[in-house]
N, C-alpha and C positions, 0 to 999 in steps of 0.2 A: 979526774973530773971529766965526764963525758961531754964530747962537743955537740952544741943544739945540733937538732934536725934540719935537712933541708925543707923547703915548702913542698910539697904534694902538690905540682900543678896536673899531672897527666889527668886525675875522673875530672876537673873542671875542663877540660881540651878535650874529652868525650863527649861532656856531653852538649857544650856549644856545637861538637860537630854533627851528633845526633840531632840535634834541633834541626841543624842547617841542612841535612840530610830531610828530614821530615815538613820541612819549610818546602824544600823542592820538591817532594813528594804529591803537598797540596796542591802547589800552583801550575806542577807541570805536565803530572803523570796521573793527575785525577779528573775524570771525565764531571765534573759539579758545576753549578751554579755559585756565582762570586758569595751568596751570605754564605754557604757550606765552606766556604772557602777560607774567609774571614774568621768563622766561629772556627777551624780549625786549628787556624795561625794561632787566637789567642789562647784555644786549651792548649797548643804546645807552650807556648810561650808561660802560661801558667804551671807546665810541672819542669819546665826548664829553669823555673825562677827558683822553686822548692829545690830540685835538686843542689844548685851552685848553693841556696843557703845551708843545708844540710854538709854540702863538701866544706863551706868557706866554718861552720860552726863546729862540727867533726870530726871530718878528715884533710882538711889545710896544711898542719903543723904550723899554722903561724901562730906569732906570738897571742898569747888571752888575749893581750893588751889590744891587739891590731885586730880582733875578728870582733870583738868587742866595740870600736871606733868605725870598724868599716860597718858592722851591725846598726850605730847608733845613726849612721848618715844615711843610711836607707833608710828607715823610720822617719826621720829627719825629713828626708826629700816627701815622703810619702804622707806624712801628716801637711806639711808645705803646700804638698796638692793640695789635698784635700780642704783645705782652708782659703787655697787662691783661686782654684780652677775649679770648675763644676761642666758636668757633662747635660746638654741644651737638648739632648733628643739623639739619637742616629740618622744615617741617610740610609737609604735601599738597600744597600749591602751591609748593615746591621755596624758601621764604621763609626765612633762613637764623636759626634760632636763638640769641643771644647770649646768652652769661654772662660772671661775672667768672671768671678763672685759678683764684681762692680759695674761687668758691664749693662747697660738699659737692655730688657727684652727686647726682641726687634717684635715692631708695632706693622701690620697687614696693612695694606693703602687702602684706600675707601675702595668696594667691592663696588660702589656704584659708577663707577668714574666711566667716561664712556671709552670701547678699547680701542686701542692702538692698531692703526691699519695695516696690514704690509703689502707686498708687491705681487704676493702671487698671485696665482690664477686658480678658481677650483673646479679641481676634477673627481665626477663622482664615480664610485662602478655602477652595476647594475642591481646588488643587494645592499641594504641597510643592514648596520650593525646593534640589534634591539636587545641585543644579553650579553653576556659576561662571554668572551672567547668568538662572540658571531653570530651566523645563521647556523650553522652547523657545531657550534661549540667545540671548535677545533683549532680556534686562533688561525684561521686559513678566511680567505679573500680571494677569489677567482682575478678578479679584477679591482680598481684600474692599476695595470703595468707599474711596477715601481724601479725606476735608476738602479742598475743592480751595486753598482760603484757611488757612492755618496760623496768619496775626495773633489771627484770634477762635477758630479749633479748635485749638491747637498738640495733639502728641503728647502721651498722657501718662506717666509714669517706670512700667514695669512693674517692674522690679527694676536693680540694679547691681551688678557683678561682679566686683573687680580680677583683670585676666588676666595675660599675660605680653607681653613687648616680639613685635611683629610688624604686619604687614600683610594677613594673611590675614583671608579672608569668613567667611560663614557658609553650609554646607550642613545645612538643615530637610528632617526627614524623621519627620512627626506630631511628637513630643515631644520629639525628638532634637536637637541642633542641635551639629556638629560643627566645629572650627577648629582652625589650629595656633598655638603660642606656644614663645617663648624663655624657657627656665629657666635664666639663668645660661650655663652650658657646654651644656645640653641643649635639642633640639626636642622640642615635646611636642604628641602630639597627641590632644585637649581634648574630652571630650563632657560637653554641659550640659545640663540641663532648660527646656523652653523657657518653661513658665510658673512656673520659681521662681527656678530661674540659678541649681542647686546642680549640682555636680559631680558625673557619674554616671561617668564612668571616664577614666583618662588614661593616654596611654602613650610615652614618651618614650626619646631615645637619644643618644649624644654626638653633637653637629654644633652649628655657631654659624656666621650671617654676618652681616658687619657693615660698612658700607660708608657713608662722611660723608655722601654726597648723596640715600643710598637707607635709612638707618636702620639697625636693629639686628632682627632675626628674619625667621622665613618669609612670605610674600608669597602666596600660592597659594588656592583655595578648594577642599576637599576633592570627592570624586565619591562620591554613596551608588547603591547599584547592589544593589536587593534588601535582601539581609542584610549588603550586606559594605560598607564604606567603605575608597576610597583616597585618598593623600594622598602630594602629593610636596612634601617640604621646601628650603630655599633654597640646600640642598648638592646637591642629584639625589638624596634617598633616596626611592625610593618604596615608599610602607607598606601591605599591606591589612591590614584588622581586622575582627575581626566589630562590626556596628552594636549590636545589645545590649549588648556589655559586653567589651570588649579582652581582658579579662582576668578574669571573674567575681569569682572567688573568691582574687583576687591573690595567686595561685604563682609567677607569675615572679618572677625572684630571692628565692625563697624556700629553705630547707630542709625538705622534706616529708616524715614519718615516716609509712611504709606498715603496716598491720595485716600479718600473717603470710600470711594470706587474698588482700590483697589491694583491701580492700572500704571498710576503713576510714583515713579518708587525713585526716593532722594537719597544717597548717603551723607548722612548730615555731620557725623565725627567720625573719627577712626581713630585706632592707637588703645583698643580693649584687647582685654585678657581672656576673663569670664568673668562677666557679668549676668549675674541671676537677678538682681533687682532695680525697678527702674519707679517713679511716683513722680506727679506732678504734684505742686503746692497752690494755692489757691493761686498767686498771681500766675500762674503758667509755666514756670519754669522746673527744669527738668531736675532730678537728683538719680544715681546711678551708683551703684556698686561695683568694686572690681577687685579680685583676686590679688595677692602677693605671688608671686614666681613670674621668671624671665626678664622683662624689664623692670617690675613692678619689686619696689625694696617693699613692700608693705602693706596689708587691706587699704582698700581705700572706697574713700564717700567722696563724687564727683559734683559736680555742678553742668548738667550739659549745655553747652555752647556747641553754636554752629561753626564747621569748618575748624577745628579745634581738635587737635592729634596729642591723644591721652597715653602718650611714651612706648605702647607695646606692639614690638615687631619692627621697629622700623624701617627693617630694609622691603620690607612691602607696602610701605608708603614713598615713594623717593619725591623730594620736594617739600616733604610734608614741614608745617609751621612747627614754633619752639612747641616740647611738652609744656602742655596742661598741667599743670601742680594740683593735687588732688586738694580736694576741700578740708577733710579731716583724712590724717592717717589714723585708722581704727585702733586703738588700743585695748579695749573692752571685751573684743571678739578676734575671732580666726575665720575665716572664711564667710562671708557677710552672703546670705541667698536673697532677702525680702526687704521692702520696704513699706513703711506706713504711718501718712500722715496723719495725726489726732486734730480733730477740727479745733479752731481757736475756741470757741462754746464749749468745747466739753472740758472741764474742770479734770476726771483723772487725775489727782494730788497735783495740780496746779503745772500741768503737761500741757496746756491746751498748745495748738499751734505747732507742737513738737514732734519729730521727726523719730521712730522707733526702726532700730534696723534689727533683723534676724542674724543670727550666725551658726552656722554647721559647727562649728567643733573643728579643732585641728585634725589629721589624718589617725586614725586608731587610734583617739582619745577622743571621742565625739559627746562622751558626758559632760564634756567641759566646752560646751554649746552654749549661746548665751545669748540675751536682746540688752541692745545696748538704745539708748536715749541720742536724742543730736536735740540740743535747741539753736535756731539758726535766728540770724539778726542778717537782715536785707538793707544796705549803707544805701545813700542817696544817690549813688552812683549806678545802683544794680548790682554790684559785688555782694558776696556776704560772708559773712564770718559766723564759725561753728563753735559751739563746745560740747564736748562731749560726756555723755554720761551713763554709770554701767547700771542695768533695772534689774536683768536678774540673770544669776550665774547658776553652772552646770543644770543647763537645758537642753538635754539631745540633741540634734538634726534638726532646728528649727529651720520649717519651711518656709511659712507663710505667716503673715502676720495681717489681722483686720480689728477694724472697729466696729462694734456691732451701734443700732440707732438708740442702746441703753446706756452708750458712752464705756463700756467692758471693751477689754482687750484681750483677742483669740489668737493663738495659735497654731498652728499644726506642729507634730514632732511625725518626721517620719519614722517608717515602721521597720521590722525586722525582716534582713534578705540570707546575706551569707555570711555566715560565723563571726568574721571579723568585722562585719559593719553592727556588729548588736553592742550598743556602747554600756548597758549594763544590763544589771537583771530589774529593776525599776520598769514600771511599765512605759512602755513606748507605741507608735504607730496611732498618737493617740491626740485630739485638742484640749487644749487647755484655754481657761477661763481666767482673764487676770481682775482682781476688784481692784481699786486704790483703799490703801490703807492705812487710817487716820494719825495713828503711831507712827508710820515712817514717813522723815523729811525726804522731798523731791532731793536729790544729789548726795545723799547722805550714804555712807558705806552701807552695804547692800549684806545680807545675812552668807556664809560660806556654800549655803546649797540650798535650794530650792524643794520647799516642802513638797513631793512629790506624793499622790495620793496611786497607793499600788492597785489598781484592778478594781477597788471598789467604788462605786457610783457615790452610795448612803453616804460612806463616809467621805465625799468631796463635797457632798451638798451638810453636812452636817460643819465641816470645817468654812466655808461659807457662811455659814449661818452665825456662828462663832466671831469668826474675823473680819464679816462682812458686814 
């Protein structure tokens, strides 16, 4: 009977020493940058791993039993990971981040908090840095002299600034100092002070990229060009802005009351998305539509109050009061554009006094456009309270909505541009005439589509005649 074999250690003692050889090859004898460095290490380390399984499974000579057992504890370990530890993102040299599965994400300080000061002093050269690499786009700076030895000069802290998640530089231009950052669901693009690190204007818009190996926001360093600054985010949007102030006197997404003149201009709320439609009701009070995306979970029908921050954008409102809870969240429609009130006198199947909104149609589904009903009840207090209710479905692009003085209800669908905004082959670009109809109860389920009359005139005045 032959005696077992010895173990085969010598190809495993190869090829740890091949590794170990190749390991010094990266880090001592290659002229690279630390991620070429890093990604190196671990494709060795990946066919260093194959090779010893191939030896340990092969050519070992250990026993079944024992390559078998040392087999199952690898697995073992490595499903273990994979269950306890998860990888959070990389840092600059592509080094892979670890946490535990349980631990809380780490949560960014309020970006608005004002920054921390430190002891330096500042010193400028005599060029600005307004692009990506410089003036010269060579990563070179003539001046000002820098410490050539950092051990006994290191920098010192001029201020600090919690920004938002990204990868983007900085474009200097005198006091200016430009970037972009991740706000959650929004890119925003960021102008600082360069000797205090207070926030002098920001301007932001829905877009997010997020990627394991490349992190979370935009990546880019803006271009200052004169007065104007551009900036392309990690979606393709590219933005100009004026360099002064994006936005001076922050009117976008605001509500702005005009003097009669002309002269004298209020910003009366803020905290809008896109609003297309806006109506007064006989006592004077305001009603306003607003978009779903970014802050906004939802269409929404407002109620306008003065001084009153309607949830979107917030870090370009700073101070601003609690959100404004919208009046109705739309359910009837997608994209709300018009409003229009029915006088209380006009009858309209027992509408009078009622509130008609338009809706565009979700994005490349626009047949499925709709006007939706609000009847609104005004409490003793001034508050009021809505209900909603759906008048007529799959209606194009609906733009616009009026009441003519014979108490009918008009219309607009817009018309056809490019390929994908044409929501069906039904005619469109076109108004329509709504009667009340003695058969259909006010709130009562509403027919699957709207009788649509294709191209021909006769036959709408003949279906009128009919149903009218």
């Amino acid at each position: 009977m032959s005696s077992p074999q010895s173990t085969r250690w010598w190809p495993a003692l190869v090829v740890v020493v091949l590794a170990a050889l190749r390991w010094g090859q990266i880090w001592f004898f290659r002229d690279s940058d630390r991620q070429f460095k890093v990604r190196g290490t671990f494709q060795m380390l990946g066919v260093a791993v194959v090779l010893l399984l191939v030896w340990l499974l092969f050519f070992s000579r250990l026993r079944v039993r024992t390559r078998l057992l040392v087999l199952g504890a690898l697995l073992a370990a490595v499903g273990a990971s994979a269950l306890l530890v998860r990888v959070r993102g990389f840092t600059g040299d592509l080094i892979p981040i670890l946490e535990w599965r349980w631990a809380s994400p780490e949560v960014a300080p309020s970006r608005h908090l004002a920054p921390v000061e430190g002891s330096a002093q500042v010193v400028r050269g005599g060029a600005d840095f307004a692009q990506i690499l410089g003036p010269q786009r060579n990563g070179v700076l003539a001046e000002p002299a820098l410490a050539p030895v950092w051990d006994q000069s290191p920098p010192q802290l001029l201020w600090r600034q919690p920004i938002g998640a990204g990868w983007a530089g900085f474009a200097v231009q005198g006091r200016l100092a430009v970037t972009l950052e991740q706000a959650a669901e929004r890119e925003e693009i960021v102008c600082y002070d360069l000797l205090t690190g207070a926030r002098r204007w920001a301007h932001g818009y829905p877009a997010r990229f997020e990627e394991s190996s490349a992190g979370i926001g935009p990546r880019t360093v803006p271009t200052i060009s004169g007065e104007r600054v551009y900036a392309t985010g990690a979606t393709g949007i590219l933005t100009c802005l004026d360099l002064a102030a994006a936005d001076p006197k922050a009117w976008r997404g605001s509500i702005l009351r005009l003097s009669p003149d002309g002269q004298q201009v209020e910003r009366f709320a803020t905290g809008l998305r896109f609003s297309y439609g806006m109506a007064f009701n006989l006592e004077g009070d305001l009603f306003f539509t607003d978009n779903r995306g970014g802050e906004n979970p939802g269409e929404e029908l407002n109620v306008g109050l003065r001084d009153r921050f309607y949830g979107q954008n917030p870090s370009k409102f700073p101070g601003h009061p609690p959100a404004q809870s919208p009046l109705v969240s739309v359910q009837y429609g997608v994209a709300p554009t018009a409003l229009a009130f029915n006088a209380p006198t006009n009858e309209f199947g027992a509408t009078g006094g009622d509130l008609f909104m338009a809706c565009w149609g979700p994005d490349w589904l626009f047949n499925r456009g709709s006007i939706v009903r609000v009847r609104l009840l005004r409490q003793p207090g001034g508050a009021y309270r809505a209900q909603e209710f759906p008048f007529a479905h799959e209606v194009p692009k609906v733009t616009a909505l009026a009441f003519a003085a014979n108490g009918d209800l008009y219309a607009t669908l817009f018309g056809r541009e490019a390929p994908g905004h044409q929501p069906s082959p039904m005619a469109d670009g076109a108004i329509y005439r709504f009667l009340p109809a003695a058969w259909v109860e006010p709130g009562a389920a509403v027919q699957s589509k709207f009788p649509f009359v294709k191209g021909n005139v006769s036959s709408g005045k003949k279906l009128f005649e009919e149903r009218g």
